[in-house]
C-alpha positions in Angstrom: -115.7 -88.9 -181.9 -112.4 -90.4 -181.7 -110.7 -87.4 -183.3 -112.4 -84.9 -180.2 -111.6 -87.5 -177.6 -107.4 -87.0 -179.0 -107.8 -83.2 -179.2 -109.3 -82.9 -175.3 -106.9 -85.5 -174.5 -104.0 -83.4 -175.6 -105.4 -80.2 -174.3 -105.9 -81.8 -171.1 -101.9 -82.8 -171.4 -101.0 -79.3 -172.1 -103.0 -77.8 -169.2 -101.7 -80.1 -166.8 -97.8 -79.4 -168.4 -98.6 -75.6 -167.6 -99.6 -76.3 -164.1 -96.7 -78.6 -163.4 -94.4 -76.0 -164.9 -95.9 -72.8 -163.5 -93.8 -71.2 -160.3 -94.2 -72.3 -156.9 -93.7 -71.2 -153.5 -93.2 -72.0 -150.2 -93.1 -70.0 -147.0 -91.3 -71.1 -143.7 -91.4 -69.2 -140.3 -88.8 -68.7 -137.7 -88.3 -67.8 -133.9 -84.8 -67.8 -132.3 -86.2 -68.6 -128.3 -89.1 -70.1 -127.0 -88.9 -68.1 -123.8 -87.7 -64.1 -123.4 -88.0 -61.2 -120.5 -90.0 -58.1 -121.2 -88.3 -55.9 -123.4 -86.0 -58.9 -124.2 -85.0 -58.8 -127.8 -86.6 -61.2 -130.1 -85.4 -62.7 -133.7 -88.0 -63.2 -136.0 -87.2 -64.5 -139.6 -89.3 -65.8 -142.2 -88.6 -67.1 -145.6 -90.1 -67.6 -149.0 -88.9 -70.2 -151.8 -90.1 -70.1 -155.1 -89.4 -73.2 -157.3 -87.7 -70.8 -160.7 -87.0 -67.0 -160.8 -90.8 -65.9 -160.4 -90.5 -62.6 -162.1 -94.5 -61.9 -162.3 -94.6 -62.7 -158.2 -94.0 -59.4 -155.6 -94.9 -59.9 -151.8 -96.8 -57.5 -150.0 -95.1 -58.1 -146.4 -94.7 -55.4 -143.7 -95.7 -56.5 -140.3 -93.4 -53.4 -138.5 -95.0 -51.3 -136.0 -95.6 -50.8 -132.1 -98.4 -51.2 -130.8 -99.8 -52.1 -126.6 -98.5 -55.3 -127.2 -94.7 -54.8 -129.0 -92.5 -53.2 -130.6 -91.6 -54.5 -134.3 -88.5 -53.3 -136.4 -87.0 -54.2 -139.3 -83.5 -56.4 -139.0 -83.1 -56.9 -142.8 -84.9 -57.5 -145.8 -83.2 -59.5 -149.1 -84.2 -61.2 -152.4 -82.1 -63.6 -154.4 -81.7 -65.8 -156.9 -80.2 -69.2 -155.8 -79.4 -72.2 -158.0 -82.0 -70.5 -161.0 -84.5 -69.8 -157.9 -85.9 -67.1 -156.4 -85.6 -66.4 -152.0 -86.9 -63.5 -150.4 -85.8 -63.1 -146.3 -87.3 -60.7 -144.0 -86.0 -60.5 -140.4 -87.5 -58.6 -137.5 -86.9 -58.0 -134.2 -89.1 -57.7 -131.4 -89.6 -56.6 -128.3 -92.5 -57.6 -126.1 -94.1 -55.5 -123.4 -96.0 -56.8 -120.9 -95.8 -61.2 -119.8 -97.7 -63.7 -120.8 -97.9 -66.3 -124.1 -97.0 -64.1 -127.4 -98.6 -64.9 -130.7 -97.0 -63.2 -133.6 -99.4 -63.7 -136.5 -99.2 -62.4 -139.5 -100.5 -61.7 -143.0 -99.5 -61.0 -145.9 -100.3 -60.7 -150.0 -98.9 -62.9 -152.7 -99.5 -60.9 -156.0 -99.1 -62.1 -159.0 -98.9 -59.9 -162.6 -100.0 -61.1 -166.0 -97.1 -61.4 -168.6 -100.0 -59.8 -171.2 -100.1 -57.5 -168.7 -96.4 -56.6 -168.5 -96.0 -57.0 -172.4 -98.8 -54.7 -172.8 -96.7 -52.3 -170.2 -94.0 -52.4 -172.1 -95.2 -52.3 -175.4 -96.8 -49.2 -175.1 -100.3 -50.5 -175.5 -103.1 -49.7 -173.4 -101.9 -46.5 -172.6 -105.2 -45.2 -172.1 -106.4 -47.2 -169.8 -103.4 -48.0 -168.3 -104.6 -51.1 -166.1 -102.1 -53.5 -164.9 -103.7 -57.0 -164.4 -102.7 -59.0 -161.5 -104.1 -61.7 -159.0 -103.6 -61.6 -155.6 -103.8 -64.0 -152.3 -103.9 -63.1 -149.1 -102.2 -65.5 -147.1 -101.1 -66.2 -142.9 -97.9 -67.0 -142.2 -97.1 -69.4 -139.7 -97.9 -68.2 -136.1 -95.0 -68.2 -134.0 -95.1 -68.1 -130.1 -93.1 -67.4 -127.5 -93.7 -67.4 -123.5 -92.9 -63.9 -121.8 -91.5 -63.2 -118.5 -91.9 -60.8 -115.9 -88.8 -58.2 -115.3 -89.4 -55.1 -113.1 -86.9 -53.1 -115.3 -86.7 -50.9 -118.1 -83.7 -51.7 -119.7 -82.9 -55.4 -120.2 -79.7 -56.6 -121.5 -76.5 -56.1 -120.9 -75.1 -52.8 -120.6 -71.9 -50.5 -118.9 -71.5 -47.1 -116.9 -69.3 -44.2 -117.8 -68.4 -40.6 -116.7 -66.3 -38.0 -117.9 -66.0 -35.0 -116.1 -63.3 -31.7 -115.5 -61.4 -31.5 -112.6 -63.5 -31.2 -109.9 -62.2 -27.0 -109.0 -63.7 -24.2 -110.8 -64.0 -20.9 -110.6 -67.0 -19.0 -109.9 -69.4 -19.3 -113.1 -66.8 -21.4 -114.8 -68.8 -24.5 -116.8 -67.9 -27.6 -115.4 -68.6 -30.4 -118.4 -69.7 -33.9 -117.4 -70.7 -36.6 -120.0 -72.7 -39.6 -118.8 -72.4 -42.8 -121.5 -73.9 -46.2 -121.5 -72.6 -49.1 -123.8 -73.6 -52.3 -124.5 -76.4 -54.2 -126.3 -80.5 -54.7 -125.5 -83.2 -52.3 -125.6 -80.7 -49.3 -124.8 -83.1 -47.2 -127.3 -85.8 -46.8 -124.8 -83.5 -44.9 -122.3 -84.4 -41.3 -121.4 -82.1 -38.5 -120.2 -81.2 -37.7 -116.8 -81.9 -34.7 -115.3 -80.3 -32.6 -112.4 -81.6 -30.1 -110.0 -79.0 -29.0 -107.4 -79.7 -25.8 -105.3 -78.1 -22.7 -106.7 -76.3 -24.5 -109.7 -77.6 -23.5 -113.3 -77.7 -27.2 -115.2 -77.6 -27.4 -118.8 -78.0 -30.5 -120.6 -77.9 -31.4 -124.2 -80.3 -34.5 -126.6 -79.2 -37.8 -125.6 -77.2 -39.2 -128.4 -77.5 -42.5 -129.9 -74.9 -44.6 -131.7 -76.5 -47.7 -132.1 -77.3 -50.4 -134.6 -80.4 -52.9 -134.8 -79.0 -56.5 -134.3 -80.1 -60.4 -133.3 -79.7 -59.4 -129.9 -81.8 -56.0 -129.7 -80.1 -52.1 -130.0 -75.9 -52.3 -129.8 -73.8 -49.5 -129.3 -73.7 -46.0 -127.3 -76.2 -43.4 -125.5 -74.6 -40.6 -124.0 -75.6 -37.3 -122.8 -73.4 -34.1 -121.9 -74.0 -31.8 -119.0 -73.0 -28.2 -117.8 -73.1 -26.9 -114.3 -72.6 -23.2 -113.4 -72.3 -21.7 -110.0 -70.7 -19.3 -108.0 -70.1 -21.4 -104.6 -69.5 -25.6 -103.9 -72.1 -27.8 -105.0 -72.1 -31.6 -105.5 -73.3 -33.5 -108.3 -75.5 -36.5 -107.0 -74.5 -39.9 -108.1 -76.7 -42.2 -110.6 -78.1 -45.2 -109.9 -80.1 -46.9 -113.0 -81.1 -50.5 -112.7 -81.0 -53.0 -115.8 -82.2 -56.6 -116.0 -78.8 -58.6 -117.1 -79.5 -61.4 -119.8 -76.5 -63.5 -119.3 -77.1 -63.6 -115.5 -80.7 -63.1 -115.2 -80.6 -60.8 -112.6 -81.0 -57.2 -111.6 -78.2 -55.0 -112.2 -77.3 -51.3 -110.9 -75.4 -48.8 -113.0 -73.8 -46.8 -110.3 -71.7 -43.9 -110.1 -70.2 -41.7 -107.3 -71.4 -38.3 -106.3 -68.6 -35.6 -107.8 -67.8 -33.1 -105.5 -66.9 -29.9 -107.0 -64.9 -27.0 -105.7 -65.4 -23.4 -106.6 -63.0 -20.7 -105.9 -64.6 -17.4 -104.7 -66.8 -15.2 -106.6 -65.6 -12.2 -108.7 -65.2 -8.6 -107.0 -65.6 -5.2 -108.4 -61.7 -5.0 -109.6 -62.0 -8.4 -111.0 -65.0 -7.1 -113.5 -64.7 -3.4 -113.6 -61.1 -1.2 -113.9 -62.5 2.4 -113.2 -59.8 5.2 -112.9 -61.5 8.4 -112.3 -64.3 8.8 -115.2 -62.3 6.5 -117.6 -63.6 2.8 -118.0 -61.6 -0.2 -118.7 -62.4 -3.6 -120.2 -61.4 -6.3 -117.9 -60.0 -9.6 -119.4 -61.4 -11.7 -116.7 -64.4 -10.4 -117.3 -63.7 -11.3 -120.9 -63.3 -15.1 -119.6 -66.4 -15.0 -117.6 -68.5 -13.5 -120.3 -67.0 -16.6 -122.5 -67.6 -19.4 -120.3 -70.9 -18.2 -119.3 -71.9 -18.1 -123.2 -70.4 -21.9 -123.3 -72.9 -23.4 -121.1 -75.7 -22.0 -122.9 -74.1 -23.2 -126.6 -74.0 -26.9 -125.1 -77.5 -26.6 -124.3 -78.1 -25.7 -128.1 -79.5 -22.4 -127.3 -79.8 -20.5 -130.6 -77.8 -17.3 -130.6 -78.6 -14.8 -133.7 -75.7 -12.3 -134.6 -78.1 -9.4 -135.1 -81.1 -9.6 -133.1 -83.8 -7.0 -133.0 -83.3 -4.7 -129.9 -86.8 -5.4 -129.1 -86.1 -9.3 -128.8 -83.2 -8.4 -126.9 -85.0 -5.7 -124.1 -87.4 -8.7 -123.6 -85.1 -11.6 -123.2 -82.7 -9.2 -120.6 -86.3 -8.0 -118.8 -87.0 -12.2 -118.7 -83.2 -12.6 -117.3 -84.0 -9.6 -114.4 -87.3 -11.2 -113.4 -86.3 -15.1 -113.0 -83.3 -14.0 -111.2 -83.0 -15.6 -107.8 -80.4 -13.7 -105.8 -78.7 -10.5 -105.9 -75.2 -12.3 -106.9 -77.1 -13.8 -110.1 -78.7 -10.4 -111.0 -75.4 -8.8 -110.5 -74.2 -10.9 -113.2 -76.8 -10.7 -115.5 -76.2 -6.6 -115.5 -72.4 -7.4 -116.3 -73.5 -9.4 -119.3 -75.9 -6.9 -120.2 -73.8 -3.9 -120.4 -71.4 -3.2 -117.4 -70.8 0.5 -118.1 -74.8 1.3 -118.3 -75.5 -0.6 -114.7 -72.5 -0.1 -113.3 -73.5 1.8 -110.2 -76.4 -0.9 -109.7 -73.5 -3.5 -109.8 -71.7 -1.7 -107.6 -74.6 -1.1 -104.8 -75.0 -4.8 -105.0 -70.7 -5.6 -104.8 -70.5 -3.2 -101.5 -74.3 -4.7 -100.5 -75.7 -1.1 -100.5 -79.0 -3.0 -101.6 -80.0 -6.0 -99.6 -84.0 -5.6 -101.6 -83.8 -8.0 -104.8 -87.7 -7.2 -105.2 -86.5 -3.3 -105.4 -84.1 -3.7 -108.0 -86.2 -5.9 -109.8 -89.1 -3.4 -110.0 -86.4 -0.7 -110.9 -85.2 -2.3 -113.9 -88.6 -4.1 -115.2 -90.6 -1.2 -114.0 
């Protein structure tokens, strides 16, 4: 009787050795403010200490998303080994979209594999069935909250205003090139393009562009955008106004920027495009330069160009050109791109304003 009690004694020993030995962990939960705007960036980090290495342990942790509620992205994600023990760190960032108390609660799964399990893996036993045995425990991490404010602005943070732009004279359908950037750090990712629409003024603009980085303190870096503007005759280029809640003021901002005025010397004429002497037809230079800049505006707007498209494609995209013409100077012009020599008498008519009917011409070349 003796002899059993010594045996369960020891076992009992043992077991509770095994228990006292076997890994550990601990999770901790951080926020970096207790109050943020709307859209305000917020830092999120939690943390997981094991007591030794814990090779058998992996985490099943992935909280990122967007949803009515937030945004939540990824900031950084390591695992090391410190003083013989194992720390995993996963930092977010988030960005909260409407006001009110925010909860950020979160599960995840602590899994744990068998070392029969893994020697069996390796050994090449098993194969056949080819189970991996493993507990798991779903867990919640600590819930972390954070009051919300009310902003009446997209963009929060703290941003800066830039244009570059040509000199402001051109000559008739010469591009003029404008580049609108914004720099600084906050939610600059949620920005949308600008768009244009002047009378008479064929605007091009390209993808926004974004050079930015995920920090503590939301998006950093630059958006830009590039712009073409084509016309035959003065126009002027509105100025932009886009309002920003500042961080480090707490106040409303404006981005601002002047209206750009841009002068445009007077339209082609006939000798400008077309050298006739007698039945013999010369190729222009200028027109040359024209036909160039004109093709410029549409490569910044990333229209494809193929070297050898099928004359079918091409009838229909010139019959398209004829029809969304909206004057007789922009059909004139669409001819001379076309092929100057075949319409030149309809170019001329319109030069020496013969034909005053754009509907006319219209029907006469689309049929």
């Amino acid at each position: 009787m003796k002899k059993n009690l010594g045996k369960a004694f020891v076992v009992f020993l043992l077991f509770v050795s095994l228990e006292l030995f076997a890994s550990t962990y601990r999770w901790t939960a951080e926020i970096n403010k207790k109050t943020a705007y709307v859209n305000e960036a917020i830092h999120l980090k939690y943390t997981c200490e094991f007591s030794d290495k814990s090779e058998l342990y992996t985490i099943d942790f992935n909280p990122v998303g967007d949803n009515e509620k937030y945004s939540l992205k990824l900031l950084a994600e390591s695992e090391k080994i410190i003083n013989n023990k194992r720390v995993n760190v996963y930092e977010f960032i988030a960005f909260v979209k409407e006001a009110g108390t925010m909860i950020f609660d979160f599960n995840m799964i602590m899994k744990k594999t068998t070392q029969e399990s893994i020697d069996s893996t390796i050994g090449g036993r098993d194969n056949d069935r080819e189970i991996e045995e493993f507990s798991q425990r779903v867990m919640k991490q600590k819930s972390l909250v954070v009051d919300i404010k009310e902003t009446l602005t997209l963009l929060v943070g703290n941003f800066f205003l830039n244009v570059n732009a040509d000199a402001p004279q051109v000559k008739a359908y010469e591009p003029f090139h404008m580049e609108v950037s914004i720099n600084g750090i906050g939610n600059i990712d949620a920005l949308k393009g600008f768009k244009f629409d002047i009378e008479n003024v064929k605007v091009f603009s390209s993808v926004p562009k974004k050079e930015i980085i995920l920090t503590k303190e939301g998006y950093s870096g630059k958006w830009s955008q590039k712009f073409v503007f084509v016309s035959d005759e003065d126009f002027v280029i509105p100025e932009i106004a886009l309002e920003y809640f500042n961080i480090e003021l707490t106040q409303v901002k404006i981005l601002q920027t002047q209206a750009i005025k841009v002068e445009v010397e007077k339209a082609y004429v006939k000798e400008e495009l077309l050298d006739v002497t007698g039945e013999t037809f010369q190729f222009s230079y200028t027109y040359f330069y024209y036909l160039l800049t004109f093709i410029a505006g549409f490569l910044v707007a990333k229209i494809k160009i193929k070297t050898k498209p099928k004359k079918e494609n091409v009838d229909k995209k010139f019959l398209q050109k004829v029809a969304n013409s909206k004057s007789l100077k922009e059909l004139a012009i669409v001819l001379t791109l076309e092929n100057a020599r075949k319409y030149n008498e309809l170019i001329l008519e319109i030069e020496r304003k013969e034909s005053q009917s754009l509907k006319s011409l219209k029907k006469e070349l689309v049929g």
